[in-house]
ROLUMBA-122786 format. One record per residue (C-alpha): x, y, z; residue in three letters. Coordinates in pm, 1 decimal. Layout:
<pts>
((X; Y; Z); 'ALA')
...
</pts>
This chain:
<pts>
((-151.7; 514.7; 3328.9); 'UNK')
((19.4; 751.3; 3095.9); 'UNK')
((119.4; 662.3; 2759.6); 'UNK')
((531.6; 557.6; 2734.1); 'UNK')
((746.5; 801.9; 2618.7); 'UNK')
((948.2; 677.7; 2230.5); 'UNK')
((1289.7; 662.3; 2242.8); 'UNK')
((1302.2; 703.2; 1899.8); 'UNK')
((1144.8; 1078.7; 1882.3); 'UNK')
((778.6; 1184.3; 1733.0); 'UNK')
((687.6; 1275.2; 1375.8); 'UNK')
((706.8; 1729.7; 1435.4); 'UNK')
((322.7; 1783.5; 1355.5); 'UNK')
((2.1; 1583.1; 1290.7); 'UNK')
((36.1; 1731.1; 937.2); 'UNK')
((373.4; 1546.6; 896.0); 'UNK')
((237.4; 1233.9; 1022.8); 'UNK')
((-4.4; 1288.3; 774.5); 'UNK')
((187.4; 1313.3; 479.8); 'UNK')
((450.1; 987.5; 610.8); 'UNK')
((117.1; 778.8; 648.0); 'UNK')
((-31.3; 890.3; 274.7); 'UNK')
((312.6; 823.9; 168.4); 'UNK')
((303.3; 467.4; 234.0); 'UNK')
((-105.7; 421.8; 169.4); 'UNK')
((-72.0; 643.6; -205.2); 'UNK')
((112.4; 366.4; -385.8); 'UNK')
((97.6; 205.1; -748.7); 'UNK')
((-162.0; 35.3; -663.2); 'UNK')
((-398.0; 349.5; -648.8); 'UNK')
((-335.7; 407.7; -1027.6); 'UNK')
((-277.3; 84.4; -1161.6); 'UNK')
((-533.9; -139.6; -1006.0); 'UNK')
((-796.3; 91.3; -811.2); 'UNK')
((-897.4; 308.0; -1103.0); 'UNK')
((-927.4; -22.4; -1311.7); 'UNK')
((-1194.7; -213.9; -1010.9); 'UNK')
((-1385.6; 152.9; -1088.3); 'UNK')
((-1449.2; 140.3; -1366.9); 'UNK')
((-1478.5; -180.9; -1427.0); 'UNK')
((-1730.3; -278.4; -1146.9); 'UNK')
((-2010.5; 38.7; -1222.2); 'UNK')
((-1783.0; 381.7; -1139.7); 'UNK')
((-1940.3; 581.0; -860.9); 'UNK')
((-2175.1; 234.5; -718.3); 'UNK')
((-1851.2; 124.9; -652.4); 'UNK')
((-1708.8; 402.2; -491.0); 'UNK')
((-2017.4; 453.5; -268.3); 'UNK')
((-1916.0; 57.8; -139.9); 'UNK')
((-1569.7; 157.3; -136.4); 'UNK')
((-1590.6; 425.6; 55.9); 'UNK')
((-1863.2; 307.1; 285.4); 'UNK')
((-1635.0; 15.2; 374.6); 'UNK')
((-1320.5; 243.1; 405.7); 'UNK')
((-1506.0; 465.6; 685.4); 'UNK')
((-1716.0; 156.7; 862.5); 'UNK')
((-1410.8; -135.1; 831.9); 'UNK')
((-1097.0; -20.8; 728.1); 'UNK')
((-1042.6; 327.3; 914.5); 'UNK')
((-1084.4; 132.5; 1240.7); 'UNK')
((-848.5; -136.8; 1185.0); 'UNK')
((-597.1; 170.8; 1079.0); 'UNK')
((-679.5; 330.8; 1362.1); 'UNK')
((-609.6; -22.6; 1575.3); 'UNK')
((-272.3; 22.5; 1447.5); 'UNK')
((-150.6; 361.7; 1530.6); 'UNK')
((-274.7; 340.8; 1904.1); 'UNK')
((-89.6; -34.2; 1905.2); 'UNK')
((210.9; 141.3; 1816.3); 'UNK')
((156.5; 422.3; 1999.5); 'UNK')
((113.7; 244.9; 2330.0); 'UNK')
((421.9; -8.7; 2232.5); 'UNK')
((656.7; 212.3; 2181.4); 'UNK')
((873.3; -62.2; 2000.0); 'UNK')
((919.8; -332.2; 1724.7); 'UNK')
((595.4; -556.8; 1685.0); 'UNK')
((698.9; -885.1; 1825.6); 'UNK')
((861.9; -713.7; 2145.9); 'UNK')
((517.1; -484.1; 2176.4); 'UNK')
((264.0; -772.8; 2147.1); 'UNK')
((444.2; -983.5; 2435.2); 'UNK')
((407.5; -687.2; 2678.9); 'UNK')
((92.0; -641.0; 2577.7); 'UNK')
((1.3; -948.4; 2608.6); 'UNK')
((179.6; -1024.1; 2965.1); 'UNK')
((-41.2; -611.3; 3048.2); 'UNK')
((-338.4; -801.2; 2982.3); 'UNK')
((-308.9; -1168.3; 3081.5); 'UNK')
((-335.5; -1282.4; 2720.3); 'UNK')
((-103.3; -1645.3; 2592.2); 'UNK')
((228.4; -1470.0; 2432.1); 'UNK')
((163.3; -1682.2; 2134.9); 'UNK')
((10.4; -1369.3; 2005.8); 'UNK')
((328.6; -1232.6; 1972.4); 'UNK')
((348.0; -1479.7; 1660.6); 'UNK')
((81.8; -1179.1; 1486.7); 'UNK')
((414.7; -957.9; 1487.9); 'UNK')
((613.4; -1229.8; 1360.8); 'UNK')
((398.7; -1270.4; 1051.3); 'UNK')
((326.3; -883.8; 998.4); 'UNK')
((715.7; -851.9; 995.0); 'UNK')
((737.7; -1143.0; 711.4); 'UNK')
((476.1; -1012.7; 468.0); 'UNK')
((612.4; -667.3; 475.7); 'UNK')
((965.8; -883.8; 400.9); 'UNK')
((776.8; -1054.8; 93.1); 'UNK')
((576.6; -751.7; -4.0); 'UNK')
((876.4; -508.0; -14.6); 'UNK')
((1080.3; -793.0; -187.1); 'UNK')
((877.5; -802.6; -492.3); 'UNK')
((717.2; -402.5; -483.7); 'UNK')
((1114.8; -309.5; -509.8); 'UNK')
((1172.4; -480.6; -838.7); 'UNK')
((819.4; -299.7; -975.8); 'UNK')
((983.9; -19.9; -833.6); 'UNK')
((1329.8; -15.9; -968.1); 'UNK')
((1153.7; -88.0; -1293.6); 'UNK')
((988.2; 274.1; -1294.5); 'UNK')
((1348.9; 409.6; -1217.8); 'UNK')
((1438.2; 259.1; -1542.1); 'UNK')
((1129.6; 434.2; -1729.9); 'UNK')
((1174.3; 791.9; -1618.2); 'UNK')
((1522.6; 757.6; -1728.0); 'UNK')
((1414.9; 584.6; -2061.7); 'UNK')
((1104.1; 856.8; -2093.7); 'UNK')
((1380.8; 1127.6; -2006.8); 'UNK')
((1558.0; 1077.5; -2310.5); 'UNK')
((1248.9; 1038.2; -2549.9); 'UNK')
((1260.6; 688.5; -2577.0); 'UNK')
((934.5; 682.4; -2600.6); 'UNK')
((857.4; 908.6; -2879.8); 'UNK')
((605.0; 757.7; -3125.6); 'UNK')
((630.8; 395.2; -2979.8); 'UNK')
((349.9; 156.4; -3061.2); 'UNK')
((158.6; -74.9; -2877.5); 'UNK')
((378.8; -374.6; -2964.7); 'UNK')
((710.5; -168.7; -2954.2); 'UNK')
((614.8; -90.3; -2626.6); 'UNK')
((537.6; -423.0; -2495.3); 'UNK')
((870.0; -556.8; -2650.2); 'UNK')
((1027.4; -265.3; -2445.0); 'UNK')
((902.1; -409.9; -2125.3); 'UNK')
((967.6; -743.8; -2223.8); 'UNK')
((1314.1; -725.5; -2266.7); 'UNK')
((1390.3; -500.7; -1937.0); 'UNK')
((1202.5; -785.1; -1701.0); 'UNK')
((1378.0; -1074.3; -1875.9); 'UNK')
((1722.3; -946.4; -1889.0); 'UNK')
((1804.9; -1053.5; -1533.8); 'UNK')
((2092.9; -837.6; -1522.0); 'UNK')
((1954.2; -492.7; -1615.7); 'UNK')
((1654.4; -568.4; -1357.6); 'UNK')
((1883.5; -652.1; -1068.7); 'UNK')
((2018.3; -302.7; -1141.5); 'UNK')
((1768.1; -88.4; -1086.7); 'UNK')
((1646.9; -315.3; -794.6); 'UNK')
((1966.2; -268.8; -658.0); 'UNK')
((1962.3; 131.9; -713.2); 'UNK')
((1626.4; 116.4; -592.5); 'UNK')
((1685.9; -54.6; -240.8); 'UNK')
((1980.1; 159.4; -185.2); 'UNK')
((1769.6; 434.9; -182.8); 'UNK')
((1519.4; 295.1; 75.9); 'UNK')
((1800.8; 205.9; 297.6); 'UNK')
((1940.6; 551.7; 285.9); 'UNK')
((1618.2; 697.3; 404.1); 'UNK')
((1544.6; 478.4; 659.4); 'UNK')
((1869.9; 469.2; 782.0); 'UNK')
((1864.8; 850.9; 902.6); 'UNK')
((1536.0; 803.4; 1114.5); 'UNK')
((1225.7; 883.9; 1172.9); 'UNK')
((1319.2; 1251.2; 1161.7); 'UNK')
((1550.0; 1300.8; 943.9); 'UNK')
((1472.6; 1016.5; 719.5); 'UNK')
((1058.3; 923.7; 744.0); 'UNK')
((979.6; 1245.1; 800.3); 'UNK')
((1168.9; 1473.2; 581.8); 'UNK')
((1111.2; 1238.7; 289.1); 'UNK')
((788.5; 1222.5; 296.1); 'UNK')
((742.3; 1649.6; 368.1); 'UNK')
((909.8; 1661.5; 64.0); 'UNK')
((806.2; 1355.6; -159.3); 'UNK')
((445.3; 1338.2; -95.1); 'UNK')
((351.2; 1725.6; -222.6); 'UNK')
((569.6; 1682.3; -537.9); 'UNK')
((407.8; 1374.7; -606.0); 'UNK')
((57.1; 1522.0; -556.3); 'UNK')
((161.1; 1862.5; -768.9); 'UNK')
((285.4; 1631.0; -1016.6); 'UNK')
((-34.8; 1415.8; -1062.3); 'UNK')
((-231.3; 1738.0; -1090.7); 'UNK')
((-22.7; 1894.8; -1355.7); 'UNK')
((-71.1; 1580.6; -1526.2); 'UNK')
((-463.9; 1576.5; -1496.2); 'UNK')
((-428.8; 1940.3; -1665.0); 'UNK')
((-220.6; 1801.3; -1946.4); 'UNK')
((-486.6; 1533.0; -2007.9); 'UNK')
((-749.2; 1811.3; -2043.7); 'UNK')
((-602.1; 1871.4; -2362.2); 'UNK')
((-662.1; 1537.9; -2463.8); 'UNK')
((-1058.7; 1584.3; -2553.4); 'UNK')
((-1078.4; 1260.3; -2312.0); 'UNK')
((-1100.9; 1357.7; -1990.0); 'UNK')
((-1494.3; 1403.9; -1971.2); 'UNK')
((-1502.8; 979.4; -2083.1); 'UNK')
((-1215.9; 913.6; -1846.2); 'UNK')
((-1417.6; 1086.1; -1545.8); 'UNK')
((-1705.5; 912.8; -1679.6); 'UNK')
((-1559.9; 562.9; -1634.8); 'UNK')
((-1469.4; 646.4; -1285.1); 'UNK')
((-1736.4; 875.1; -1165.0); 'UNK')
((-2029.4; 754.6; -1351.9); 'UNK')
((-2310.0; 575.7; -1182.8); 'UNK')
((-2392.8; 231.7; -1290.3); 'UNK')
((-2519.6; -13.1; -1047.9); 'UNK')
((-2617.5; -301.0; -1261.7); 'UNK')
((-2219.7; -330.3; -1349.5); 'UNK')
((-2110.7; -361.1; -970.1); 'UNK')
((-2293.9; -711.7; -861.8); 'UNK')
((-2140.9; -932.7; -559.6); 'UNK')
((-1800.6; -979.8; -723.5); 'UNK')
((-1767.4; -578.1; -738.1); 'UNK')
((-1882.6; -573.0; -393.2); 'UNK')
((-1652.1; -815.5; -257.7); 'UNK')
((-1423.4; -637.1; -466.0); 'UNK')
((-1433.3; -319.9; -305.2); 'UNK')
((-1442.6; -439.3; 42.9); 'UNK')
((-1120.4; -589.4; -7.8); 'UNK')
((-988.7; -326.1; -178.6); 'UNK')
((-1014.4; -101.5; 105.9); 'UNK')
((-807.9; -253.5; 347.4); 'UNK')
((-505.2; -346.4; 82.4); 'UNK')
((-494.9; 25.8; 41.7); 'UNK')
((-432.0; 163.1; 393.8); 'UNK')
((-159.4; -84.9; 401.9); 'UNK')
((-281.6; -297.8; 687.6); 'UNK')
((-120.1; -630.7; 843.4); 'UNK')
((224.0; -524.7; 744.7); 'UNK')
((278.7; -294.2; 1083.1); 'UNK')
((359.2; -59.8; 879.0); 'UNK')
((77.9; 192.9; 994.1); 'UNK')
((194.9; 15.1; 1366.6); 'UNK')
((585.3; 82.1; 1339.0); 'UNK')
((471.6; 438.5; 1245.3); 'UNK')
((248.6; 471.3; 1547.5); 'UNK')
((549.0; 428.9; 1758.5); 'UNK')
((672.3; 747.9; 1673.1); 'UNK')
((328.2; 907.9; 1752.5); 'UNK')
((269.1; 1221.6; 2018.4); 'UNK')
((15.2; 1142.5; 2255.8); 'UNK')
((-178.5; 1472.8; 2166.3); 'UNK')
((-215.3; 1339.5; 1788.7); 'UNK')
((-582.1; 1379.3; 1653.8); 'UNK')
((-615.0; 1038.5; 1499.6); 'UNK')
((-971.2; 1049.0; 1376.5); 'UNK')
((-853.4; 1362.6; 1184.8); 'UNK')
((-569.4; 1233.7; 1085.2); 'UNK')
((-741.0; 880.0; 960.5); 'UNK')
((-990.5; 1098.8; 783.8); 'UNK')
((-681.6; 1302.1; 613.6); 'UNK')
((-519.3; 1014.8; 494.1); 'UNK')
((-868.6; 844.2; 347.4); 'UNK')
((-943.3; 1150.6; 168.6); 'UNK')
((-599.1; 1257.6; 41.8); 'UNK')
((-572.3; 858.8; -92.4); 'UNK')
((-918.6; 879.6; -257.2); 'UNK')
((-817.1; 1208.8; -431.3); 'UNK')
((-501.9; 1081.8; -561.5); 'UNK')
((-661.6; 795.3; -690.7); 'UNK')
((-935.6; 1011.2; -852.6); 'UNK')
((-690.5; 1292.3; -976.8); 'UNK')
((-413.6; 1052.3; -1159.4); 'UNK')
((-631.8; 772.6; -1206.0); 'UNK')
((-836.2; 1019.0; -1468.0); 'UNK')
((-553.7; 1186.8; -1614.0); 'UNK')
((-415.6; 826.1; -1677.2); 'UNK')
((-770.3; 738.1; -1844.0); 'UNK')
((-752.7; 1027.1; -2023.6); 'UNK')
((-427.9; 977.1; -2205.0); 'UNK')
((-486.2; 601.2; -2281.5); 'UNK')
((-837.6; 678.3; -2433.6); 'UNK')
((-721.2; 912.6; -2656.0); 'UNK')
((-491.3; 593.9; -2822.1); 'UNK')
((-823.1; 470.7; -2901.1); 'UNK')
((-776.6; 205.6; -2658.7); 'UNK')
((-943.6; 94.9; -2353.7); 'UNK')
((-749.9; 104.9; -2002.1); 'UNK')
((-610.1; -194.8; -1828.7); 'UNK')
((-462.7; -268.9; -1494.4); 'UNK')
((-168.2; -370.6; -1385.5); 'UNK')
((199.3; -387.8; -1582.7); 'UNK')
((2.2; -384.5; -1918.6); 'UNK')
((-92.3; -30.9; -1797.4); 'UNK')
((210.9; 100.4; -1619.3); 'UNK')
((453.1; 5.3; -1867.5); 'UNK')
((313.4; -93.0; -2149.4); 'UNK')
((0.3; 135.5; -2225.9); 'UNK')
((93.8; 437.3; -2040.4); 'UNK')
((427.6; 483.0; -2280.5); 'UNK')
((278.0; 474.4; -2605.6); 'UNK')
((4.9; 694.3; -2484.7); 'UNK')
((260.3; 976.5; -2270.2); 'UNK')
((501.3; 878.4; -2554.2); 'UNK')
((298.8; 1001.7; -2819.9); 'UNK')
((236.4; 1314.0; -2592.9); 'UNK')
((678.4; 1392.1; -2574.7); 'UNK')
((913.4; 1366.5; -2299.7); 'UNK')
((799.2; 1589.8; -2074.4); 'UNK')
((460.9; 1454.4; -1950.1); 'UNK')
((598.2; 1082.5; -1977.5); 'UNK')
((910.0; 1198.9; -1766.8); 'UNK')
((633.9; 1346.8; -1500.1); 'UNK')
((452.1; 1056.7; -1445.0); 'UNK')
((751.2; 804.8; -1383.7); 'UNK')
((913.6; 1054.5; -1139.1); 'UNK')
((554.8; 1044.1; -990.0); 'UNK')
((582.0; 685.0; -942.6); 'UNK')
((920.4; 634.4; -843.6); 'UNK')
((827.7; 922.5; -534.1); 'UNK')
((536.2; 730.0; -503.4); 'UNK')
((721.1; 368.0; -458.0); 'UNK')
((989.0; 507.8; -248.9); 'UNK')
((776.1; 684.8; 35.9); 'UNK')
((567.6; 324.3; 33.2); 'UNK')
((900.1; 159.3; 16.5); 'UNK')
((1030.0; 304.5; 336.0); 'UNK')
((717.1; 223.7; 501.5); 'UNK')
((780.2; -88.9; 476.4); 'UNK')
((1132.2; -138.6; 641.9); 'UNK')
((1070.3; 48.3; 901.8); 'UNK')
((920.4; -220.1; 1078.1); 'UNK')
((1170.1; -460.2; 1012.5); 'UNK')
((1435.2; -221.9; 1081.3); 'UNK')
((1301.1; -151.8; 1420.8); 'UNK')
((1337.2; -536.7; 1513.2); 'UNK')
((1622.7; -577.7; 1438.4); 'UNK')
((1749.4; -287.1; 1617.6); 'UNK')
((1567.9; -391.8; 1962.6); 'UNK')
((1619.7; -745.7; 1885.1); 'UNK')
((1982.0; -773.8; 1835.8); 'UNK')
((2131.5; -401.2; 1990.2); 'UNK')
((2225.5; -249.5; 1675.5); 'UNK')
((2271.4; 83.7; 1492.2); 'UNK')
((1985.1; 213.1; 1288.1); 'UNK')
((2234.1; 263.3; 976.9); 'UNK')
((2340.9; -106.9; 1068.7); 'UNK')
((2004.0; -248.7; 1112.2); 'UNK')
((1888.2; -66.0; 767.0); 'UNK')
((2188.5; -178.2; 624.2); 'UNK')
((2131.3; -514.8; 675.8); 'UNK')
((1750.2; -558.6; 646.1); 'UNK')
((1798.2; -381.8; 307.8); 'UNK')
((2050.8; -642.6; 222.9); 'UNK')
((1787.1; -895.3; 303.1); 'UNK')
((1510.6; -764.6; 83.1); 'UNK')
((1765.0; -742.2; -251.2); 'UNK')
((1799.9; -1057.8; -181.8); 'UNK')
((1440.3; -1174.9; -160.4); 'UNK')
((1412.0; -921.5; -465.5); 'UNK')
((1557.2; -1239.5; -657.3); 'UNK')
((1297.7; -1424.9; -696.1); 'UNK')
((1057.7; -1190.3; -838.3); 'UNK')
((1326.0; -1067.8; -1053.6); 'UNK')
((1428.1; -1473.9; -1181.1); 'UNK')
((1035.8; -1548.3; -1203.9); 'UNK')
((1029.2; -1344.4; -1493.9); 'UNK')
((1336.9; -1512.9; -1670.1); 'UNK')
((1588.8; -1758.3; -1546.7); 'UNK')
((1296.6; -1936.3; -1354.8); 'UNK')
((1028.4; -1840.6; -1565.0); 'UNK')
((954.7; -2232.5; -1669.6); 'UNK')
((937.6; -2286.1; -1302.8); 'UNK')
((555.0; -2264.3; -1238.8); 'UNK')
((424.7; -2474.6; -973.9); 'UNK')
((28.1; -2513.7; -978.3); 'UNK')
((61.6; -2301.9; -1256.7); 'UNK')
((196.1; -2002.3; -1100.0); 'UNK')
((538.2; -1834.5; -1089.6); 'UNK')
((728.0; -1781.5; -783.6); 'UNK')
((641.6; -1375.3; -838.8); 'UNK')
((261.4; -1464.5; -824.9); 'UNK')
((302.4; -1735.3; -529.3); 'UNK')
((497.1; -1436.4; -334.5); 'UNK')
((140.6; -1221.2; -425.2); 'UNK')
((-85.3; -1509.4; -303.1); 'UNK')
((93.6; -1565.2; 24.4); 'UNK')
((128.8; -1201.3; 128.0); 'UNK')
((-184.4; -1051.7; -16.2); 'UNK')
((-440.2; -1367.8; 28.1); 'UNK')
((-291.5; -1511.1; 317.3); 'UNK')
((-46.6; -1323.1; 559.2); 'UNK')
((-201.3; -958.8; 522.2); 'UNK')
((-553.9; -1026.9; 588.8); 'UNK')
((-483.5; -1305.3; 877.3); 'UNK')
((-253.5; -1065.7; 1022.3); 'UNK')
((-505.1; -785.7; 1045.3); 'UNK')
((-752.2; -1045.8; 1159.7); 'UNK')
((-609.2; -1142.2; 1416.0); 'UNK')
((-496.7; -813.4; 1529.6); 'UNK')
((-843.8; -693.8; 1500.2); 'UNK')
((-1002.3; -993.0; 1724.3); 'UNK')
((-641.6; -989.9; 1965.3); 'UNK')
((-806.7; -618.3; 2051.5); 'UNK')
((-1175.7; -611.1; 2056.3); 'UNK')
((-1189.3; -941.3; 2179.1); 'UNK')
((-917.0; -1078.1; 2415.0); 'UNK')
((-757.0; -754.9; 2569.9); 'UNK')
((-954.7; -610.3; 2876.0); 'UNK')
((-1163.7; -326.8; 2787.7); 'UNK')
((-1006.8; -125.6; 3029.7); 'UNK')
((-625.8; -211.5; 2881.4); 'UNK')
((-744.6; -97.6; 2541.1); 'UNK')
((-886.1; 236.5; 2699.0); 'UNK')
((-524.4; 277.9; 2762.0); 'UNK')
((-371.3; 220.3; 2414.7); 'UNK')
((-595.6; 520.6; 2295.1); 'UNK')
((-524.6; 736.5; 2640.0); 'UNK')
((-830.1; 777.0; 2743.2); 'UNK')
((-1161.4; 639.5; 2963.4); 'UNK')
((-1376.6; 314.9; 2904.8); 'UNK')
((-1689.8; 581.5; 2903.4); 'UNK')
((-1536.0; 816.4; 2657.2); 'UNK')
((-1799.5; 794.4; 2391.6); 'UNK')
((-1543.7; 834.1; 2091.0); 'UNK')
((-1382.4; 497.2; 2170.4); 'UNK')
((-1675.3; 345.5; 2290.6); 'UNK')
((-1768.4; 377.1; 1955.6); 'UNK')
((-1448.8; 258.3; 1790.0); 'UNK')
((-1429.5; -43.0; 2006.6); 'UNK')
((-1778.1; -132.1; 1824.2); 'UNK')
((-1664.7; -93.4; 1497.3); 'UNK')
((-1368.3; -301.0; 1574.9); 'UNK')
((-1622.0; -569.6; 1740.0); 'UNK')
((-1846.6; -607.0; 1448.4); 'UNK')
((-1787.3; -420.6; 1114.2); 'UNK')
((-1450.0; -400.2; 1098.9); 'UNK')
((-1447.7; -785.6; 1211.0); 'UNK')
((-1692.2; -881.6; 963.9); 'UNK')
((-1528.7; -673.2; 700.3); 'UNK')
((-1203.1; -840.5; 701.7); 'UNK')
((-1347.2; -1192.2; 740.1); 'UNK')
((-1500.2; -1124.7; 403.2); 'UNK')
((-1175.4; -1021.1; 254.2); 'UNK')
((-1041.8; -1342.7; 398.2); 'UNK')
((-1306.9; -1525.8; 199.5); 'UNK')
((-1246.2; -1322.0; -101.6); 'UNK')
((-864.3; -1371.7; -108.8); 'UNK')
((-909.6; -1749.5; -138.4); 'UNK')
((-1175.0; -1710.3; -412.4); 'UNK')
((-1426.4; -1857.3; -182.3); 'UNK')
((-1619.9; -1517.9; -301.2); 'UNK')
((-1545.5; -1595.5; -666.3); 'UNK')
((-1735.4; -1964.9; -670.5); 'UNK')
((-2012.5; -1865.2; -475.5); 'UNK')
((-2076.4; -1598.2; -745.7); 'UNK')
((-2026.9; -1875.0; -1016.4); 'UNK')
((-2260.3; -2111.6; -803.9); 'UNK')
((-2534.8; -1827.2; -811.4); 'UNK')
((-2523.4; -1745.5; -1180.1); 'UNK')
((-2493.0; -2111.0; -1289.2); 'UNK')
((-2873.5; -2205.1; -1413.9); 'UNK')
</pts>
């Protein structure tokens, strides 16, 4: 049976598909948290088990999602319960759609107020702000942007409108032409910042944090570690990678294309991952992760260095957020659309509306409801727990048993278009079968620091 024609077009080129998927999988978290687990955990050991696990667990599950989308041809929910009904399978499936579509909600409602907060710095780094700021000066900076309530709903407000606007003109004229735009300014921009931080005397100790071999620093927590970290950055269980399937040609090379986007997101990381290093070392200080890195390390160091370069690297990041950004509506934008009959610029419109208003909570967790900590924990970190430990990795779980285990073989020969005996996806449908399975349970176990104790049960004498 031939693959279903998409009402909604196809990306122009497998090079533009390309660029809209490394647009959503290059994101903040490949320069504040990735080059951090590097060096941390050993440098290159880790990368060897990072990239092992991207090729061997990840890619398939990536792959799992494009020819889902591909062959569904609509929003996730809709998709599973024909798929489902194809291939004699309970339509409580369907409920896998339902939870992709909230953790791309949660995850977009918190990643927008990050977001509108690097909006604020390359306006702030534009007019020199951050000229010969100190550490504390700049940690008083961020402090008072995150708990003035009303300055952060700003820029989370500027921010979403721009989502919405993209996402709102389509697939074409919206996913696509963003992202054939955004993506290659945002790479040119992290290499003219990697040649800026040559001239830093640092970059030789920067590449040797992240390139360096050191296997007695990796041990089962950087293991685990890296494992995990692979499938958080291709953006699984969000149907992200699945809403942007739909738009797919059935002639698209997707094991060149999955291999594109792995190595384009691995040279990012490398490229402004070192050139971030690089700038922070020369301060005389050692890297961190996170929002102590972003926006409170990386101005004093850029700072130090004038306008220009600090200007660079927030533009960077705000492209950066914004193609990742988009990636996730899409999915809830195409629900709605089926779901209720309504306009794309409608649908965007309104989902939009819906994340601001999630935005709120992340936004009030860092003031207003700042005392209110259950277990400990703000409502910002709670919304981190239940997407990223929870949602995320069931979702792709389940997606990844849903096909290797419960569909027909035969059914998912048609999702990729081809024969059971084709020897490419006989080969895919054993990676999604056993690595890919076992790779994710592990993440599962990670996420809810099962990994964490046993480690602390091994080293304890």
């Amino acid at each position: 049976m031939p693959l279903r024609s998409s009402p909604y077009g196809y990306w122009s080129s497998p090079g533009r598909f390309v660029l809209a998927a490394l647009g959503i999988v290059v994101g903040l978290g490949n320069l504040w948290r990735l080059p951090s687990l590097v060096a941390e955990y050993g440098g290159s050991a880790y990368l060897v088990i990072y990239i092992v696990s991207l090729c061997a667990m990840a890619a398939p599950l990536l792959l799992n999602e494009w020819v889902l989308g591909r062959w569904m041809r609509s929003n996730m929910v809709w998709g599973l319960r024909h798929l489902s009904r194809e291939g004699h399978v309970g339509r409580g499936w369907q409920l896998l759609g339902w939870s992709a579509l909230i953790a791309a909600a949660l995850v977009l409602s918190y990643y927008a107020v990050i977001a509108g907060w690097t909006l604020a710095y390359a306006i702030r780094a534009g007019a020199g702000t951050f000229s010969a700021i100190d550490a504390e000066a700049a940690r008083q900076q961020f402090l008072a942007l995150a708990g003035d309530p009303e300055r952060s709903l700003a820029w989370h407000t500027i921010f979403m409108v721009f989502v919405t606007l993209v996402v709102a003109h389509g697939p074409k004229f919206g996913l696509q032409r963003s992202t054939t735009l955004l993506v290659p300014v945002a790479f040119v921009l992290a290499i003219g910042l990697l040649l800026y931080a040559a001239g830093t005397g640092y970059l030789g100790e920067a590449a040797g944090l992240l390139l360096g071999f050191r296997p007695m620093e990796l041990g089962l927590t950087g293991v685990l570690s890296a494992i995990s970290q692979s499938f958080y950055t291709l953006s699984l269980g969000a149907g992200v990678m699945l809403a942007y399937g739909v738009f797919l040609p059935d002639n698209t090379p997707l094991l060149r294309s999955a291999a594109a986007v792995l190595i384009g997101d691995l040279l990012f990381m490398l490229v402004g991952g070192t050139a971030l290093f690089a700038v922070v070392l020369a301060t005389g200080e050692a890297p961190r992760s996170g929002v102590p890195l972003l926006f409170q390390q990386v101005p004093q160091a850029f700072g130090a260095q004038g306008a220009m370069p600090t200007l660079a690297l927030y533009v960077m990041l705000a492209l950066l957020t914004l193609t990742s950004a988009v990636g996730l509506l899409e999915p809830i934008v195409l629900r709605m659309m089926e779901r209720f009959g309504l306009s794309r610029v409608f649908s965007a419109t309104a989902s939009g509306m819906l994340i601001w208003l999630f935005g709120l909570l992340t936004i009030l967790s860092f003031n207003v409801l700042a005392e209110l900590a259950p277990g400990g924990r703000t409502l910002a970190e709670w919304l981190l727990d239940l997407t990223g430990r929870l949602l995320v990795p069931l979702t792709t779980l389940g997606l990844c048993v849903y096909v290797g285990r419960l569909l027909p073989r035969t059914l998912v020969a048609e999702l990729w278009g081809t024969e059971p005996s084709n020897r490419v996806f006989q080969a895919w449908y054993w990676m999604m079968r056993y690595p890919a399975r076992i790779g994710i349970i592990i993440v599962l176990i990670d996420a809810l620091g099962v990994g964490q104790r046993l480690v602390q049960l091994w080293a304890e004498p």
